[in-house]
C-alpha positions in Angstrom: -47.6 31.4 39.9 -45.0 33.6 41.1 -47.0 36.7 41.3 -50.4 35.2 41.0 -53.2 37.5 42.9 -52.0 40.2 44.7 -50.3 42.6 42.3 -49.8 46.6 42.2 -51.5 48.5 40.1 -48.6 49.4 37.9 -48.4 45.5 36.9 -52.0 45.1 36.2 -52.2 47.9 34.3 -48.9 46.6 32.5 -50.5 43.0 32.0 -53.9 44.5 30.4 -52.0 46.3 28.2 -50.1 43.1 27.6 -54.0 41.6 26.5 -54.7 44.7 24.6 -51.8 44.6 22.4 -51.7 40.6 21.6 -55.5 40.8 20.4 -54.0 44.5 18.3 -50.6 44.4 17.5 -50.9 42.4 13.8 -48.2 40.7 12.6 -45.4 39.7 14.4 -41.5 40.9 13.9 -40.9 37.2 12.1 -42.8 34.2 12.0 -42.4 32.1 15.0 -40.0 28.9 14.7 -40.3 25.6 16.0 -43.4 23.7 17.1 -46.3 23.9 18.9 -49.2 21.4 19.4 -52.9 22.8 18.1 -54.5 25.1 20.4 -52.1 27.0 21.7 -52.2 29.9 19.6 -53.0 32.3 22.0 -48.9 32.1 22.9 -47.4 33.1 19.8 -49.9 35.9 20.0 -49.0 36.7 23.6 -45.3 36.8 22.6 -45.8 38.8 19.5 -47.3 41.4 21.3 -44.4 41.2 24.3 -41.4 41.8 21.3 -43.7 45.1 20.2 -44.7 46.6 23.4 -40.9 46.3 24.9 -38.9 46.9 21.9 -37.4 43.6 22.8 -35.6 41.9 19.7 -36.4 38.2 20.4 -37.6 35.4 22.9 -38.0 31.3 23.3 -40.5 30.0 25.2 -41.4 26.6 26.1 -44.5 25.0 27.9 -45.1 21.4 29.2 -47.9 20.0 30.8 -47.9 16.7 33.0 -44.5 16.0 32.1 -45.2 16.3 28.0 -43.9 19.0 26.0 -45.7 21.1 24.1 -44.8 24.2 22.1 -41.2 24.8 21.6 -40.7 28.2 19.9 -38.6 30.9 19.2 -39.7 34.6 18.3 -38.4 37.7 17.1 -34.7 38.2 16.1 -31.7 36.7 17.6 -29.4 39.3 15.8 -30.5 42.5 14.6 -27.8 42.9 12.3 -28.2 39.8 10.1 -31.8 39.2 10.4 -31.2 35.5 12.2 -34.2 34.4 13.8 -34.8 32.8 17.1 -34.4 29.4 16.8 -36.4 27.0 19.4 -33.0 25.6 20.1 -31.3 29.1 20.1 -29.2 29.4 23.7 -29.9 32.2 26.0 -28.0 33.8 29.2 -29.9 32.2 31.7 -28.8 34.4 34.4 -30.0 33.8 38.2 -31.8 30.3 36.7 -28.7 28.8 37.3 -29.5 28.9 41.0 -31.9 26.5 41.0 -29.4 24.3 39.0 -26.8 24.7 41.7 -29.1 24.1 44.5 -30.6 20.6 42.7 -26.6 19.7 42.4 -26.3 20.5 46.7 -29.4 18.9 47.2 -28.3 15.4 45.1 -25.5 15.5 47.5 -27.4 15.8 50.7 -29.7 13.1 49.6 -26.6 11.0 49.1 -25.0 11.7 52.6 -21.6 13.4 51.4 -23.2 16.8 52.5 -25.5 18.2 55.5 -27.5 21.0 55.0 -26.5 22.5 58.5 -22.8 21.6 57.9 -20.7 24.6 58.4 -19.5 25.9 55.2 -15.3 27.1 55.9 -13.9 23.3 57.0 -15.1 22.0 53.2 -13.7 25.3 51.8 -10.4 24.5 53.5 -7.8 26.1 51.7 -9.9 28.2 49.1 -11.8 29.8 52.5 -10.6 32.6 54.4 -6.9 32.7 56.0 -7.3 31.9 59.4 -5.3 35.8 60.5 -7.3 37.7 58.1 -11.1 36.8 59.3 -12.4 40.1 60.8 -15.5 38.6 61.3 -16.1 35.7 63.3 -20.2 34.8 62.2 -18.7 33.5 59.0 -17.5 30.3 60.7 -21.3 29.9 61.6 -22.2 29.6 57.5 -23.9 26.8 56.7 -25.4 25.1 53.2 -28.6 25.8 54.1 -27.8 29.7 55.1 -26.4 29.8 51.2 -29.6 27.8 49.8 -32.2 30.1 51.0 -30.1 33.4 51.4 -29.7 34.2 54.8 -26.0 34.0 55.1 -25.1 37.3 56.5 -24.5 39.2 53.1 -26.6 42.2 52.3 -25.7 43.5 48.8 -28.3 46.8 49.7 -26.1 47.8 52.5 -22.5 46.9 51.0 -22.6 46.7 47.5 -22.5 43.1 45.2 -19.3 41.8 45.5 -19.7 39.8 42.1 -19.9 43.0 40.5 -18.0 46.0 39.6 -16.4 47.9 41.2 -16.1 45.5 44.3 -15.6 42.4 42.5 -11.7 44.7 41.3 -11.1 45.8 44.2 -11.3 42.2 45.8 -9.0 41.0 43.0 -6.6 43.8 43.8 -6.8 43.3 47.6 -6.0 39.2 47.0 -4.2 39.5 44.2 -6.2 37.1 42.2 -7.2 37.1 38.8 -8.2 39.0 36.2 -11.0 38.8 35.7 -12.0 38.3 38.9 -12.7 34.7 39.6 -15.1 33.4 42.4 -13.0 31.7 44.3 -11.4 35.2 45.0 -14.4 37.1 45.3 -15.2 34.2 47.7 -12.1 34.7 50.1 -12.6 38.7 49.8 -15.8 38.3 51.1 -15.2 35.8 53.8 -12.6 37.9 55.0 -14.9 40.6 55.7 -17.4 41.9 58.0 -21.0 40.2 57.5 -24.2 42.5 56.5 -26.2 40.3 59.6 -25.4 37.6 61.4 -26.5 34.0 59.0 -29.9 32.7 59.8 -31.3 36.0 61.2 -33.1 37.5 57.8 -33.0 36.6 53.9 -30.7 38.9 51.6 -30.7 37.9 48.5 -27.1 37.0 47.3 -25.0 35.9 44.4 -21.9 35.4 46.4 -23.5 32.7 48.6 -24.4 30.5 45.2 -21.1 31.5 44.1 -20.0 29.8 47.7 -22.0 27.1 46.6 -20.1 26.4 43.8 -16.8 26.1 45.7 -18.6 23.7 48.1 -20.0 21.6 45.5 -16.3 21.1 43.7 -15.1 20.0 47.0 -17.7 17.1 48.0 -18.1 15.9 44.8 -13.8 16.7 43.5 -14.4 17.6 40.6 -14.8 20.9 38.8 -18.3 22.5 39.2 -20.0 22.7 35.3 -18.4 19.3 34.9 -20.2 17.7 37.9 -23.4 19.4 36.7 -23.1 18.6 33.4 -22.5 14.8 34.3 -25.0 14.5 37.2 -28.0 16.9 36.3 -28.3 18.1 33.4 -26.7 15.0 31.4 -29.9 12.9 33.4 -32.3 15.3 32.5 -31.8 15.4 28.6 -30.5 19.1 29.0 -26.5 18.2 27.8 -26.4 21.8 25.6 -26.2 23.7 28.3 -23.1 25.1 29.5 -21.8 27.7 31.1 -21.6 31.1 28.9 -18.3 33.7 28.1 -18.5 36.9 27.6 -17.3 38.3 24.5 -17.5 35.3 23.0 -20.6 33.7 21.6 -21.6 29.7 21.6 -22.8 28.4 18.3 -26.4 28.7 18.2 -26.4 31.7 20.7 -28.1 34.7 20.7 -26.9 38.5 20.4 -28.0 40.6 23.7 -29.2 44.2 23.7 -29.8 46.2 26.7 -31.7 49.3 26.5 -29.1 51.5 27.2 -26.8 51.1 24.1 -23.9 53.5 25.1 -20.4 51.4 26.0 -19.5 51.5 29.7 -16.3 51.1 31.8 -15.8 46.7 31.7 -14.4 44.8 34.4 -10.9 44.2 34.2 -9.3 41.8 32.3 -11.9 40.9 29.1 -9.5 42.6 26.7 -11.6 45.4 26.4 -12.0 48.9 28.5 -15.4 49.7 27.3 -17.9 47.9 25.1 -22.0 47.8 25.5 -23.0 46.2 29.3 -23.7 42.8 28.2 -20.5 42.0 26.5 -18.2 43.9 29.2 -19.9 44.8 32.3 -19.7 41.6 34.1 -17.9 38.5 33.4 -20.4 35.4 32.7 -16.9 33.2 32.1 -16.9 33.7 36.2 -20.3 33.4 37.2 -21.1 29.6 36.9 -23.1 28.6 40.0 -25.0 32.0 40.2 -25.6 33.7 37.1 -23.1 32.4 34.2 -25.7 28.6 32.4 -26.9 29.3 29.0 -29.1 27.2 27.4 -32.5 27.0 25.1 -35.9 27.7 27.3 -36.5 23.9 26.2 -33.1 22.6 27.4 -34.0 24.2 30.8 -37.7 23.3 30.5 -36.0 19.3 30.2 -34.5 20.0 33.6 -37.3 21.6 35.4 -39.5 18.4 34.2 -36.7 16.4 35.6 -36.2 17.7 39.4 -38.8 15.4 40.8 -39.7 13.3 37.7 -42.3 14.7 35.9 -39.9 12.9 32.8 -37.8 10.8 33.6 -35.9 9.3 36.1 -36.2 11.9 38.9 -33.0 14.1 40.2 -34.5 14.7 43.6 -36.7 11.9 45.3 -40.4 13.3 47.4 -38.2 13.4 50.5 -35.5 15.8 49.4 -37.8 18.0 47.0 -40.0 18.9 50.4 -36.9 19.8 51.8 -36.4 22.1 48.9 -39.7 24.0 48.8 -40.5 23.7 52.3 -40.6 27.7 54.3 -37.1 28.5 54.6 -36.4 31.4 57.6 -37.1 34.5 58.4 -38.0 36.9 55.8 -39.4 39.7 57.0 -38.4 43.1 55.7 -36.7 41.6 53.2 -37.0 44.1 50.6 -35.6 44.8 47.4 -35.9 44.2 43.7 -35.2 40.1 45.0 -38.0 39.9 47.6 -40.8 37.6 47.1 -43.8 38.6 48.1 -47.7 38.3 47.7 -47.8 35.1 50.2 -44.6 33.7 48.8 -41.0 33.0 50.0 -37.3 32.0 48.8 -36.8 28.4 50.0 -34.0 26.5 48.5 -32.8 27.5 45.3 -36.5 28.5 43.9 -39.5 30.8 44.9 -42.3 29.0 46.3 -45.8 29.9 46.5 -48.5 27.3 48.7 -51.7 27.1 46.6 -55.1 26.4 47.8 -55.8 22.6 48.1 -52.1 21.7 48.6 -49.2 21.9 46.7 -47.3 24.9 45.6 -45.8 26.3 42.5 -42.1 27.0 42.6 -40.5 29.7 40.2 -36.9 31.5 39.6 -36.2 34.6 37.8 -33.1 36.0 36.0 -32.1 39.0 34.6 -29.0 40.6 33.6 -28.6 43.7 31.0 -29.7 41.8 27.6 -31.2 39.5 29.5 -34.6 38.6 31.4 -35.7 35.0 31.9 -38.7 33.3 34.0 -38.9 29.6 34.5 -42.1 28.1 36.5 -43.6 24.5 37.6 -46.9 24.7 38.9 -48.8 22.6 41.3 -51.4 21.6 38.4 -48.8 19.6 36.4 -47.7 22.9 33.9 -44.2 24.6 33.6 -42.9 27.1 31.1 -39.5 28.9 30.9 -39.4 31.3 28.9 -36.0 33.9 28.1 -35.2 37.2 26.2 -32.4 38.6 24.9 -33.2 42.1 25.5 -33.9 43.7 28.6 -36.3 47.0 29.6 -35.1 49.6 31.8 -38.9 49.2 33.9 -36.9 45.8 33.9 -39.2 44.7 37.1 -42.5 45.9 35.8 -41.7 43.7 32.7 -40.8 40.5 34.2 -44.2 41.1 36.4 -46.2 41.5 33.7 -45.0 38.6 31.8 -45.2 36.7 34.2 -49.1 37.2 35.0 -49.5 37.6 31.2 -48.2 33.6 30.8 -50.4 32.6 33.5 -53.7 34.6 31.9 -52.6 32.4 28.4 -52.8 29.1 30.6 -56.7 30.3 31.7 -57.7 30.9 28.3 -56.6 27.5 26.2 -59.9 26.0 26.5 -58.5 22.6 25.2 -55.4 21.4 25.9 -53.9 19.3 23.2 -52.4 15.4 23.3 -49.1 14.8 22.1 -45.5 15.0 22.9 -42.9 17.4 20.6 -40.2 16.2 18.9 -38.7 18.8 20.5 -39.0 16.9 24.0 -36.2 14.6 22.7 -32.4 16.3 23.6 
């Protein structure tokens, strides 16, 4: 599990609470929807008592074991102003989950041979990379794919600030003259143009602009545009075709509303139309964040493609070869603080968490979070995975993901029987 064994006390304290509340809490805020196979009713009372305890409005969650799915559900509200439940099929910012989708899109194309993993990253920007007069930096010509997989590229968003955020993300636009708002492929060059945090390779930093980079790199091997090549290659394959990439003021059919628990409007980044509006309709730009924070999708559409990275259903995206690659110890992570570290015996490999387990084998995990949004997606080394996403998200934002986390993981331990079958909702 991501956080399986070694945990502060603040987080089992918050996870026995969790217990407490699911066996107390009575009723949920709606009847779940969707399915789920006999047995497993120890969930919908697990994520009853999540919505109470966090004042969260609504959730999906979705479990599979050995490759079959199981419960497909969605809780709570996914609008507070017209009652609309969560749907099982209701689509959720997946945030930083769409990592792991960008790095199985790199990885298809090192298995392939159109990319290497230690292949230098400005020669296959070309154009879209740094000018050649304005580099003040020369470690960014030492970049590689592999630095951007497992964050060690030289950018330290601690030390300087996130560049795919405000208010660095405007000032890049302003100093390129890009886009409003401010695209990647600006952000990109702004950033390339400027001092590294620590020269690539030495430490891991966690960092959206290097999956943003990513991106960039994966519309130039492959020519065409990034969520079209995903769409086509991964997620089409893998049974997950609703998912798309998000906007921000503007909602997909089927999506859900987004509350953060600070409702006052804030300053937005340039160029939505607005000058202030509540955090998750203004404070970022999803429309720009493809490869490193902007899919949405159902937990079940994601669930389809977690199943599908090495074949668990399906035709597999990755072969053995290339998933050990993947989830084998990336480089050095020392010190590597922050809320993005991964600790407890674990490490950031390439494009997911990993965590060895006793007798081989290792579970590999992502989290996301943005304000309205928290999400969790896991596939363990005994044949389960679950993804499971909110549209609300706590200020002890950590401390919640934590705890639901080891609170999904303590459900798991006590279904006695596990149930036969395969949902409906398994088919796209």
């Amino acid at each position: 599990m991501g956080y399986r064994g070694s945990v502060t006390v603040a987080i089992r304290a918050v996870a026995a609470a969790l217990a407490l509340v699911a066996v107390t809490a009575g009723a949920a805020p709606a009847q779940p929807t969707g399915e789920a196979l006999p047995g497993l009713e120890a969930y919908d009372q697990l994520m009853t008592a999540v919505l109470r305890k966090w004042r969260v409005p609504g959730a999906g969650l979705a479990v599979a074991r050995d490759g079959r799915i199981l419960l497909a559900r969605g809780y709570g509200l996914a609008d507070r102003a017209s009652g609309a439940p969560v749907e099982p099929t209701s689509l959720f910012r997946l945030a930083s989950l769409s990592k792991t989708v960008t790095a199985v899109a790199v990885l298809q194309l090192v298995q392939e041979g159109r990319l290497g993993l230690d292949t230098k990253v400005l020669p296959i920007l070309g154009e879209l990379g740094p000018r050649p007069g304005k580099i003040t930096d020369a470690r960014v010509r030492n970049i590689t794919v592999r630095h951007l997989l497992e964050h060690s590229a030289g950018f330290d968003r601690d030390k300087s600030g996130d560049p795919v955020f405000m208010p660095y993300a405007a000032a890049a636009a302003k100093r390129q003259g890009g886009p409003l708002p401010p695209d990647c492929p600006t952000i990109m060059r702004d950033t390339l143009e400027r001092k590294l945090d620590f020269t690539p390779g030495e430490r891991f930093a966690y960092s959206n602009i290097g999956y943003c980079i990513l991106g960039r790199v994966i519309e130039r091997v492959a020519g065409a545009p990034y969520e079209a090549h995903v769409r086509e290659r991964v997620l089409g394959p893998a049974g997950a075709a609703r998912m798309k990439v998000g906007r921000t003021r503007e909602a997909a059919e089927g999506e859900v509303t987004y509350y953060d628990f600070e409702t006052k409007e804030h300053p937005t980044m340039p160029g939505l139309g607005v000058t202030h509006a509540p955090r998750p309709y203004g404070g970022f730009a999803v429309e720009t964040m493809d490869a490193y924070g902007g899919w949405i999708g159902s937990p079940v559409d994601y669930l389809r493609f977690v199943l599908a990275i090495d074949g668990r259903r399906g035709p597999a995206l990755l072969n053995a070869a290339t998933i050990a690659r993947m989830t084998a110890h990336a480089g050095p992570q020392d010190g590597a603080g922050g809320e993005e570290s991964a600790p407890f015996g674990s490490f950031y490999a390439l494009g997911v968490r990993v965590r060895p387990v006793k007798g081989g084998g290792v579970n590999t995990w992502h989290f996301g979070s943005l304000p309205g949004t928290v999400s969790i997606a896991l596939r363990s080394a005994d044949g389960f995975a679950w993804v499971v996403a909110f549209n609300g998200r706590p200020a002890d934002r950590n401390i919640f993901r934590y705890a639901v986390d080891r609170a999904l993981w303590e459900v798991k331990g006590k279904v006695k029987s596990w149930p036969a079958g395969d949902l409906a909702a398994a088919r796209p």
